[in-house]
N, C-alpha and C positions, 0 to 999 in steps of 0.2 A: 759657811752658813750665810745665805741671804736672809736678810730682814727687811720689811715692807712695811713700815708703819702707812696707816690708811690705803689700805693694798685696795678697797672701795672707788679711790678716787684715780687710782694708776692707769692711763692710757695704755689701753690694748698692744698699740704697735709697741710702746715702751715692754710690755710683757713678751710679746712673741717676737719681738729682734732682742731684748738683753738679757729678761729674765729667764725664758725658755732653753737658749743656747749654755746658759750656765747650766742649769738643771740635768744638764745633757751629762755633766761627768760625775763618774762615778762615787764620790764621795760627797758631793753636793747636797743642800736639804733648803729649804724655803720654810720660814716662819713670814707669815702673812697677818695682819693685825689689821682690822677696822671695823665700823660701826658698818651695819648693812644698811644700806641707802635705798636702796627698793629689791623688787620679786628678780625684776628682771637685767638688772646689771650688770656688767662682764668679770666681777668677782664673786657675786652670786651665783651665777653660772657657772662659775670655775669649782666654785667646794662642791656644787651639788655631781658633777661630774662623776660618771661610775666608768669603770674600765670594762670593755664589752666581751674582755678574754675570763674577767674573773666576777663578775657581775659584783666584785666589791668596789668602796669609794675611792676616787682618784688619791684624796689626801685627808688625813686625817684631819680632822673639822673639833673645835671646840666652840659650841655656840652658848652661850649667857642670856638667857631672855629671862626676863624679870618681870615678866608678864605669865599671870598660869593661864590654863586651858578657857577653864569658865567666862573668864574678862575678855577673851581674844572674841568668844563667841556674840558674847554681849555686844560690844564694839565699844569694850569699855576698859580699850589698854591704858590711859591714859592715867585712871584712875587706882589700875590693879596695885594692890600693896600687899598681897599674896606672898610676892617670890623675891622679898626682900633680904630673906635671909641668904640668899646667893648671892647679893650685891660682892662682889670681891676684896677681899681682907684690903687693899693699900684703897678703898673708897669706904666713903661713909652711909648707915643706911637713914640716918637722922637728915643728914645733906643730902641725899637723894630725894627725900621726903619734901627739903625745902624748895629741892631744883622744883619738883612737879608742881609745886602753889606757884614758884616763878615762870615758870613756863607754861603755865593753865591756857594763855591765849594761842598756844601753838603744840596741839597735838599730835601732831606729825612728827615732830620732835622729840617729845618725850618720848613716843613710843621706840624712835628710832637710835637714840642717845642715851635713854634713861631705860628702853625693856629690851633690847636687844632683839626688836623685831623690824624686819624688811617693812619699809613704809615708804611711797614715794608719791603725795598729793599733787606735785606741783609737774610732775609729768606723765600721770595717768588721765586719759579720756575720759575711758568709760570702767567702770566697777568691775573686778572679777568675775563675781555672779552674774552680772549682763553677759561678759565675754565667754562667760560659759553656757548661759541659756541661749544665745546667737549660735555657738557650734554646735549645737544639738539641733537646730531647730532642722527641716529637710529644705536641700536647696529648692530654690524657686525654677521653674520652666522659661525658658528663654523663648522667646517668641519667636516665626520665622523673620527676616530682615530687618530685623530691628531700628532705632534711632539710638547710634553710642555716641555718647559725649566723652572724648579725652582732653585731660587737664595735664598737663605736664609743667613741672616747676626745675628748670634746667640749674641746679646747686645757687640758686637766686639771694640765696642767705646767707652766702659765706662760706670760707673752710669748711665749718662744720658743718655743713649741709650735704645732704644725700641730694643725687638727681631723684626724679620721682616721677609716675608715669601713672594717673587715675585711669579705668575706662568704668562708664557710668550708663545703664540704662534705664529708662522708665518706662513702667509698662502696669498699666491697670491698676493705679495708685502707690505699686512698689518700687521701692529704687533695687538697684542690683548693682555691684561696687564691684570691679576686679583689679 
C-alpha cells in the first residue's frame, strides 16, 4: 500500500516516474490524502478521471465538503455551518467554528481547509462563469491580411516556467488571442 499524504501538492513527474510504476503490480493500491487546492490541479484531475472502457471513475474518491449546496451558490462557503455534522470524528466541530472567526480575513482558505472545497484565488485570472460565457460566445471573423502581433516568453522565469508563444490581432475594436 502507497500513501500520499497531501497527494495536492505531489509533483506530477514524481507521480508518473514512481507512483505510477508501482501501481503497475498486481497487488498494489494508493491511498492519496489532501485538501483540494483548486478546479484545475493534477490531483484534482487525477480523482475526476473515468476510465473510457468502463465509463466508471478511475479511483475510488472520498470527498468531505462541509459546505452544502445553498452557501456554494450564494458565494457564501466561508460562512456555511450547514455540513458541520460531517466534520470528521478525530476533528472538532466547536474548533472548526473557531478556525472560520480566525480565519474570516482569508476565505480562500476556509473554504479550502475548513469545507473541503476546490478553491484557488491566488492562481485564477478570470471567474468560471467568465471562462464559460467566453466559450460560448461565436468566434470572431479574421480579416483578410491581417496585422498579428507575437509575444513570445522563451521559459524567462525559471524551471518553472513554460516556453509560451502569444499571436494577437486587432481588428475593429476586438482583440483576437491565439
Amino acid at each position: 500500500m502507497l500513501i500520499l499524504e497531501e497527494a495536492a501538492y505531489c509533483d506530477e513527474g514524481f507521480f508518473y516516474e514512481t507512483v505510477a510504476p508501482i501501481l503497475s503490480i498486481g497487488s498494489a493500491s494508493l491511498v492519496a490524502i489532501s485538501t483540494l487546492t483548486s478546479e484545475i490541479n493534477f490531483y484534482t484531475r487525477l480523482i475526476q478521471m473515468v476510465d473510457p472502457a468502463t465509463d466508471r471513475p478511475l479511483f475510488a474518491v472520498r470527498c468531505i465538503e462541509l459546505c452544502c449546496e445553498r452557501c456554494k451558490e450564494e458565494g457564501k462557503q466561508a460562512e456555511c455551518v450547514h455540513m458541520l455534522h460531517l466534520v470528521p470524528m478525530w476533528q472538532s466541530e466547536e474548533r472548526h467554528r473557531k478556525l472560520k472567526i480566525m480565519m474570516q480575513d482569508r476565505p480562500d482558505l476556509i473554504q479550502s481547509e475548513l469545507a473541503g472545497l476546490a478553491f484557488d484565488s491566488l492562481q485564477q485570472v478570470f471567474r468560471k462563469c467568465d471562462i464559460q460565457i467566453a466559450m460560448e460566445l461565436p468566434p470572431l471573423t479574421v480579416p483578410e491580411n491581417p496585422l498579428v502581433f507575437i509575444v513570445i516568453d522563451p521559459a524567462a522565469g525559471g524551471p518553472q516556467s513554460d516556453y509560451a508563444i502569444v499571436s494577437m490581432i486587432r481588428h475593429r475594436g476586438s482583440v483576437m488571442v491565439r
